[in-house]
C-alpha angles and dihedrals in degrees: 000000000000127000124301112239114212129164114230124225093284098055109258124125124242142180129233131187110232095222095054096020086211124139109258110232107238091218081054092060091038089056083049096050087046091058094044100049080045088065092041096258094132094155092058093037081052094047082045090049100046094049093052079051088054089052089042126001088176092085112085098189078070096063094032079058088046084049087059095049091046094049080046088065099037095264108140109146089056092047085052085061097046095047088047089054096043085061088046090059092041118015096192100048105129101204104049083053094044089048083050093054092046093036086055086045096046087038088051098049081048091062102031088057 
């Protein structure tokens, strides 16, 4: 059985594990998803991200982090949209704005070959 997804009182979604029944951190799951997409396990660093978004979507290194599993998998369309919402979040955040510019060159030799 998988983990068990409530919102708390204020609304925002968390996951809990059913044998401990405790709240996962989502910077827990992020520092997961960072280990595994260091050994090339993008899909399972994906799965990791987008379960630290489910617990807050507000943080944009988490989708930034989602925009590099997804680039990992060819997924480039979808990275476009992460990294866009990762601006969104914080406007000023260097290095979402630093993966979009590589994910739309990388995107642009892929069209023009």
């Amino acid at each position: 059985m998988g983990n068990i997804m409530r919102k708390s009182g204020d609304g925002v979604a968390q996951f809990r594990s059913p044998r401990s029944n405790r709240v996962l951190d989502p910077e827990v799951l992020k520092s997961m998803g960072n280990e595994a997409y260091k050994q090339g396990r993008f899909s399972e660093a994906l799965a990791l991200y987008e379960r630290a978004i489910a617990i807050d979507s507000n943080k944009a290194t988490y989708h930034c982090n989602k925009s590099a599993a997804l680039i990992g998998l060819g997924r480039l369309k979808d990275a476009i949209v992460e990294c866009e919402e990762a601006i969104r979040i914080e406007p000023s955040y260097a290095r979402a704005h630093s993966r979009l510019a590589t994910i739309y060159f990388r995107y642009s030799i892929i069209i023009n070959n």
